[in-house]
C-alpha positions as CSV (number, residue, x, y, z in Angstrom):
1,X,-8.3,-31.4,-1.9
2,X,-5.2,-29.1,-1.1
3,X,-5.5,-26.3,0.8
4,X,-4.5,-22.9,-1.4
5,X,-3.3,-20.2,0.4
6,X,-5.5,-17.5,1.4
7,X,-3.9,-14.7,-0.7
8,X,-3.6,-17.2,-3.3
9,X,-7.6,-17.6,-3.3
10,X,-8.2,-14.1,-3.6
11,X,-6.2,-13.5,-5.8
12,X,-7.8,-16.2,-8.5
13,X,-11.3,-14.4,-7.9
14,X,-9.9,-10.4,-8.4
15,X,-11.8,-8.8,-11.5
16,X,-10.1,-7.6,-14.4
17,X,-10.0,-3.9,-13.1
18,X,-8.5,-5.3,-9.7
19,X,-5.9,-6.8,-11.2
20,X,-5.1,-3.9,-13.8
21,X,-5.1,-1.4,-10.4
22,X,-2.5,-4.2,-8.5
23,X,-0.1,-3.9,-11.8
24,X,-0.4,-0.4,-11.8
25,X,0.4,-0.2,-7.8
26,X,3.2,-2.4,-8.4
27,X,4.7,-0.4,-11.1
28,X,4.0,2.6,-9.1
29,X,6.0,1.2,-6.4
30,X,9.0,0.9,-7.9
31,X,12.2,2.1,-8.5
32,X,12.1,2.8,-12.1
33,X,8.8,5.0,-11.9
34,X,10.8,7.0,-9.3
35,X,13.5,8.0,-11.4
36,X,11.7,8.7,-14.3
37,X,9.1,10.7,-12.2
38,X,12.2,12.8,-10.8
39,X,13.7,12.8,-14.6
40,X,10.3,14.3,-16.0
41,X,9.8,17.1,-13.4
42,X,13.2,17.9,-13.9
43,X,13.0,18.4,-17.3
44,X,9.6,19.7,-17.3
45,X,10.9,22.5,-14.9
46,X,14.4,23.3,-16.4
47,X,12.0,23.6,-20.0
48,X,9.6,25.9,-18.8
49,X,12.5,27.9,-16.5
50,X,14.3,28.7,-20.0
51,X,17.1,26.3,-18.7
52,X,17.2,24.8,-22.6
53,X,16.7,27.7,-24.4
54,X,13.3,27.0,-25.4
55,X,9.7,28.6,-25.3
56,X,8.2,27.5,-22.5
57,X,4.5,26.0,-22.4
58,X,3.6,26.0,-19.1
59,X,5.7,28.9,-17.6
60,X,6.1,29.2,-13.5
61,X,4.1,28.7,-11.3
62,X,3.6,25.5,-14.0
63,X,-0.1,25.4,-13.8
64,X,-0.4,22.3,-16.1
65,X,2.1,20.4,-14.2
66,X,0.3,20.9,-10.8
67,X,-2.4,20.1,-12.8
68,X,-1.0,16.7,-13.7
69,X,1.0,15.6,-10.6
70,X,-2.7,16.3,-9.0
71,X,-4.5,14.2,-11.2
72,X,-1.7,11.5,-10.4
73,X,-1.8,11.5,-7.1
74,X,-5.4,11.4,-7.1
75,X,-5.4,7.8,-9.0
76,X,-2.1,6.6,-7.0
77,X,-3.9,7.2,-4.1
78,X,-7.1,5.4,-5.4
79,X,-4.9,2.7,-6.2
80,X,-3.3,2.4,-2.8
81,X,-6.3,2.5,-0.6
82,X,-7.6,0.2,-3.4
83,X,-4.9,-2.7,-2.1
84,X,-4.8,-1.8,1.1
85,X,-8.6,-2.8,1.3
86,X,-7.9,-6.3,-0.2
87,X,-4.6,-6.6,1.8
88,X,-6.7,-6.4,5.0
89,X,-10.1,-8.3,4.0
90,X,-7.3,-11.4,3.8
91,X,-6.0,-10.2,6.7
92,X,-8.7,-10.5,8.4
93,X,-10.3,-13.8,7.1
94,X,-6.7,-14.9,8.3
95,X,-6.9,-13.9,11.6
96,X,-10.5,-15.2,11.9
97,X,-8.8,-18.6,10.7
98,X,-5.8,-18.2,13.2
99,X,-8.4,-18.3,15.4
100,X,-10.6,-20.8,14.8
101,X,-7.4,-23.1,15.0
102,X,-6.9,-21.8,17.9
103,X,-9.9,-22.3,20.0
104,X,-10.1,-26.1,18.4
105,X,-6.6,-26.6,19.2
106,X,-7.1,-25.6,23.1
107,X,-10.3,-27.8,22.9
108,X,-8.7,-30.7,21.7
109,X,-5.3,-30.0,24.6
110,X,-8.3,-29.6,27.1
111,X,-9.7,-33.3,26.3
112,X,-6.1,-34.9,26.4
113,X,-6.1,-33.3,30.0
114,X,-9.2,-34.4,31.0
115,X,-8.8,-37.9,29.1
116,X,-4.9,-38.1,31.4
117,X,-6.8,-37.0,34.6
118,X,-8.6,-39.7,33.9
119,X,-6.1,-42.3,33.6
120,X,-4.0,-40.8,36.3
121,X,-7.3,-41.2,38.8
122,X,-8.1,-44.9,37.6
123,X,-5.0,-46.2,38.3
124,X,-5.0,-45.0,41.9
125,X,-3.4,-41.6,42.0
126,X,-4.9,-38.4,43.2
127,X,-5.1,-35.1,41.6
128,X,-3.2,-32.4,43.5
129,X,-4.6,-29.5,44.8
130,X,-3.1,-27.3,41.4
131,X,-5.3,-24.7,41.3
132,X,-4.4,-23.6,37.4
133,X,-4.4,-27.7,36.8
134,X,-8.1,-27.5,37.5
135,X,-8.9,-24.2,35.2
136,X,-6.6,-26.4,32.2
137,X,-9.1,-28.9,32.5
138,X,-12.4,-27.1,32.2
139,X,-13.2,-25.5,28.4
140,X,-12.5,-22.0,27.0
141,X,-15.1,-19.5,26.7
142,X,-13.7,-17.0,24.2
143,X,-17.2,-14.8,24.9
144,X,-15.6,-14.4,28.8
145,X,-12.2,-13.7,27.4
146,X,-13.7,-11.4,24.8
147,X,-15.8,-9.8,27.7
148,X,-12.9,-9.1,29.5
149,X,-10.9,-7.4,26.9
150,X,-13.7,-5.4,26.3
151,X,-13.7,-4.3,30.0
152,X,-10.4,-3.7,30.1
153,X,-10.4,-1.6,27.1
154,X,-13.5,0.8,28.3
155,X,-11.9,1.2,32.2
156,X,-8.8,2.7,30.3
157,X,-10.6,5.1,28.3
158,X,-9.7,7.9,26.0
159,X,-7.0,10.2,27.3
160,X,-6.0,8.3,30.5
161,X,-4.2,4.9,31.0
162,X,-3.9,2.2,33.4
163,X,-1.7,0.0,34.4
164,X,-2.7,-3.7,34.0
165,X,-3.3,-5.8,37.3
């Protein structure tokens, strides 16, 4: 079975108003709704200023267009944070995948070390004093490393920094 991309997944199981909002936040995004946008206040303002000549609806401080552009940004905004929050849930199964790559790829480069070591002490050689040779050949713990990080993060602390060792 081929592997589909993350986004690719998601994207196949969005419901039908999650893919009306990413339409909409695409339109939203571009060019064309731009100009428009700065065509219709235009002309909404030189209406209601008198600039045509003609009675004007919603006179200044154009209550009913406030009203409106409110209303809009209310939704565009819904829309945005509406993407963003699927943009980062792949995001994050992503990195969680990076990383689980990861830690089986160091396993399997810290086997091929020990399995060499191996080969290189059968046939009569010894292993040199190489300090960082000897941490290569024992595993990872990603709970130490995470354990550090952590540390490192709470001795810097809100408000004052430190420089790393």
């Amino acid at each position: 079975m081929a592997f589909r991309a993350l986004k690719a997944q998601h994207a196949a199981k969005r419901s039908r108003i999650e893919r009306v909002a990413n339409q909409l936040t695409y339109i939203a995004s571009s060019t064309p709704f731009l100009i428009t946008h700065i065509l219709w206040f235009g002309a909404w303002i030189a209406w209601n200023s008198g600039a045509f000549g003609l009675r004007a609806f919603d006179p200044f401080p154009f209550g009913l267009l406030t009203l409106v552009v409110s209303l809009e940004a209310i939704f565009l905004s819904i829309l945005v944070l509406m993407a963003q929050g699927r943009e980062s849930a792949i995001a994050e199964l992503r990195e969680e995948v990076t990383l689980q790559v990861n830690l089986r790829t160091e396993a399997e480069v810290t086997k091929i070390l020990q399995l060499l070591s191996g080969l290189y002490t059968r046939q009569g050689y010894r292993l040199g004093e190489d300090e960082e040779l000897r941490q290569m050949l024992q595993p990872l713990d990603p709970t130490d490393i995470e354990r550090d990080l952590m540390e490192q993060i709470a001795s810097v602390g809100p408000g004052r920094r430190k420089t790393p060792k």
